[in-house]
C-alpha positions, 0 to 999 in steps of 0.5 A, spaced: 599 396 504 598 390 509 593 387 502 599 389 497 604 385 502 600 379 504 598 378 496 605 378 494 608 373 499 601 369 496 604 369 489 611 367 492 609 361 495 605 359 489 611 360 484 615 356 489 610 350 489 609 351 482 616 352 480 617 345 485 623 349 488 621 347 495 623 341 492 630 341 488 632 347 493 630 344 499 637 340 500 640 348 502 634 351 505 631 346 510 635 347 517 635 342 521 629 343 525 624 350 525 619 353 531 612 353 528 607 360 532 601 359 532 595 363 536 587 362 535 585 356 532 578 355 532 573 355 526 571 360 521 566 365 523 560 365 518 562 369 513 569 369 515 575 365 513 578 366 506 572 369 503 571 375 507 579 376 506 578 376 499 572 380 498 577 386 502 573 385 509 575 388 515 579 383 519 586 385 521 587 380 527 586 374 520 593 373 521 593 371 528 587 366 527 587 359 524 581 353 523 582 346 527 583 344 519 589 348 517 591 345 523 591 338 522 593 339 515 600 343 518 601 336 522 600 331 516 605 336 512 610 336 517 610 328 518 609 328 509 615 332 509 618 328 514 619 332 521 619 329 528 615 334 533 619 334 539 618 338 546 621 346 546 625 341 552 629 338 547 630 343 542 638 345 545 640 338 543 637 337 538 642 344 536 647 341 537 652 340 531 654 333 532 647 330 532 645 327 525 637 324 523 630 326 521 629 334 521 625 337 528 619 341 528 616 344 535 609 346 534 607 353 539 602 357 541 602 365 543 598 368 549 594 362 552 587 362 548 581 359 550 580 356 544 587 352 544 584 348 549 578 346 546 580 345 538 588 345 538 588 340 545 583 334 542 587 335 536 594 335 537 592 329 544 589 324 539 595 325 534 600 324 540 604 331 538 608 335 544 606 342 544 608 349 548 603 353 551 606 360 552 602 364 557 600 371 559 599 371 567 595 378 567 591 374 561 590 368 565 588 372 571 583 376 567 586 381 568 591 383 562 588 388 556 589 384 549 589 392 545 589 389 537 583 385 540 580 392 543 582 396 537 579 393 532 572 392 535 572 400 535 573 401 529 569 395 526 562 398 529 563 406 527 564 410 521 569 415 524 573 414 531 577 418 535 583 416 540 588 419 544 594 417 544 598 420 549 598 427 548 595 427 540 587 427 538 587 422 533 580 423 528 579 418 523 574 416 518 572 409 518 566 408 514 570 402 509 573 397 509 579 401 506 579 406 512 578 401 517 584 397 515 588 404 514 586 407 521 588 400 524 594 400 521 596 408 523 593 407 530 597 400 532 603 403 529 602 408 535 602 403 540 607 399 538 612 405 539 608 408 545 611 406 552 607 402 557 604 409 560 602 412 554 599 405 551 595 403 557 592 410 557 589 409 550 586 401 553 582 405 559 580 410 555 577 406 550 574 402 555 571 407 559 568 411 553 565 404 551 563 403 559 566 397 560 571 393 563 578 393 560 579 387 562 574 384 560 577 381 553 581 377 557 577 375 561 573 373 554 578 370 550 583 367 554 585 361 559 584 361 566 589 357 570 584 352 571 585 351 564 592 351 564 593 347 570 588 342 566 594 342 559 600 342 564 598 335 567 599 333 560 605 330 559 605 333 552 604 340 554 609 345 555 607 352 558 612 357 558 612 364 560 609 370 554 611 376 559 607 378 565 603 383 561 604 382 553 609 389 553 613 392 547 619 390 550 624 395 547 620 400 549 621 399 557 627 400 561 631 394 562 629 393 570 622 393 567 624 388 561 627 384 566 621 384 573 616 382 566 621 377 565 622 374 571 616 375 575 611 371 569 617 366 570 616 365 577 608 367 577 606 361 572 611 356 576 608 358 583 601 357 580 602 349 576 608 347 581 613 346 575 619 348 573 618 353 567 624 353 562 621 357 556 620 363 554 617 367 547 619 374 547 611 378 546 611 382 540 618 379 537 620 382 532 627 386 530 623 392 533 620 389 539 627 385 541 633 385 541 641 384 544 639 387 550 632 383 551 636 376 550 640 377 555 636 379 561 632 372 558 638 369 560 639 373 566 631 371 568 633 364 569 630 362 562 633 356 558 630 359 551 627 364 548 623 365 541 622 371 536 617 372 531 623 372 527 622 368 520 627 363 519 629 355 520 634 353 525 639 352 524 646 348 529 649 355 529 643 357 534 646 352 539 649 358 541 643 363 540 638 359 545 635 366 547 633 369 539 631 362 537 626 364 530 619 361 529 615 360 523 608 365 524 602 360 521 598 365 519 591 366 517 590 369 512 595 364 507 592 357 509 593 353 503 599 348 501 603 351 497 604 356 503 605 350 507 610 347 503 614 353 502 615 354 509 617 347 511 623 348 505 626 353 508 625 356 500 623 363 503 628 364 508 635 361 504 637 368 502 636 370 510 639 363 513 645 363 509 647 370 511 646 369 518 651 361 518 657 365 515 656 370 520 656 365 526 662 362 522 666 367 522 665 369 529 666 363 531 673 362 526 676 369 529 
């Protein structure tokens, strides 16, 4: 199903550029700014990249990875396509209604990968782009569990695993690229929906089947703080908050949500002696967030807040500052026909028109 939808957004992207609808419907499409996600950047494993997807490889974290190429081949399309790239700082007035001229991007990256520092800093440097850097404390502090990371190593090296989550055995055959992909789908639903307690459970039992730390991911894969201590000096960075722990927020009570909230706020300013203003819901779906994770946001003393929810911005957000939707950039579309698609809004007019007369008739009575 996963290989069914991505083929499908693949051919929608191409019949947009095709058809050059990105072009004659970018007028009512593009908003007046958009929000741009990205999570690894780093270059292609040998083997990998877009043949190994073609050829059906079991990689089902793909879409959270994308080459330094792609990369810059996204800030040459924003600037062709004539976006300005600004500070998360500036999107609210930016929002606002009364201001008139180019439109805005903002380019943001989730969990705090080591890998950001070294291919997307020098990239994005030299190219004087201001981005914002949303960071995990339990990553930085190597002490978090990267669950998705963990699950598909398990499955990649065996021909049949066994989990437990919570109180269910799940026995699973996983010995094609098919069973891999349908095993990895079937268990991180599971997770998804399960609470804290019951996911955590799962992380320290397959660590301690495989005997190993189940930290030791973070520790592998993501920023310390003397890293991110390095970024927040550059007056290009912004870092703002991800959690405390990388929870699915609508699975938690509100006092959890907000001390998640909250202490990632207060964790990452006493660490880099800065204001930190910013927040990006983790897992930031519908499913994941909603009203009542906005406002514990806004509780929480942030000025911002994004989703993972598609769409451009648009002035009528000015209101909505705390479910703010991003443009994922996602691995497994890495072609210009996708990029242009995005960046005229052309996907998403059906969903963005929606939602302005929604925000008009409320705001007319």
């Amino acid at each position: 199903m996963g290989d069914l939808r991505h083929a499908i957004f693949a051919g929608g992207f191409s019949a947009i550029a095709s058809s050059r609808a990105d072009r004659w419907l970018r007028p009512f499409a593009q908003g007046c700014g958009l929000i741009l996600t990205f999570h690894h950047v780093r270059p292609d494993a040998p083997g990998g990249g877009a043949h190994a997807v073609a050829q059906g490889q079991f990689r089902p974290n793909r879409s959270l990875e994308v080459t330094p190429a792609f990369l810059e081949a996204t800030l040459e399309a924003l600037a062709h396509a004539g976006f300005e790239c600004v500070s998360m700082d500036e999107v609210p007035e930016r929002l606002d209604a009364s201001r008139r001229g180019r439109p805005f991007a903002v380019i943001t990256f989730d969990d705090g990968y080591r890998d950001n520092v070294e291919h997307a800093w020098p990239i994005l440097r030299r190219r004087n782009v201001p981005w914002t850097l949303y960071v995990v404390p339990r990553f930085a502090d190597g002490r978090g569990v990267l669950w998705w990371i963990d699950l598909e190593r398990a499955i990649a090296g065996a021909d049949s695993v066994v989990f437990r989550v919570g109180e269910d055995v799940l026995s699973l055959q996983t010995a094609t690229p098919a069973q891999k992909a349908a095993a990895f789908a079937g268990v991180a639903r599971r997770l998804r929906a399960a609470g804290g307690k019951e996911l955590r459970g799962f992380v320290m039992s397959l660590a301690e089947r495989e005997g190993r730390d189940p930290a030791a991911t973070s520790r592998e894969l993501c920023a310390d703080w003397e890293d991110i201590a390095a970024l927040a000096r550059d007056p290009l960075v912004t870092i703002g908050a991800h959690s405390m722990s990388h929870p699915v927020l609508s699975r938690e009570t509100a006092e959890t949500v907000l001390e998640e909230l909250g202490e990632s706020r207060r964790v990452i300013a006493g660490r880099l002696r800065r204001p930190v203003r910013h927040l990006a819901y983790p897992h930031g779906d519908r499913e994941a967030v909603g009203v009542r994770e906005h406002v514990l946001a806004r509780a929480a003393g942030f000025t911002t807040a994004v989703t993972t929810r598609p769409g451009h911005l648009w002035p009528a957000h000015r209101a909505h500052c705390h479910a703010l939707p991003r443009l994922s950039m996602n691995g497994r579309h890495q072609t210009d026909a996708a990029l242009r698609a995005l960046l005229s809004g052309v996907p998403f007019l059906a969903g963005d028109l929606a939602q302005r007369l929604h925000a008009a008739t409320v705001a007319g009575g």
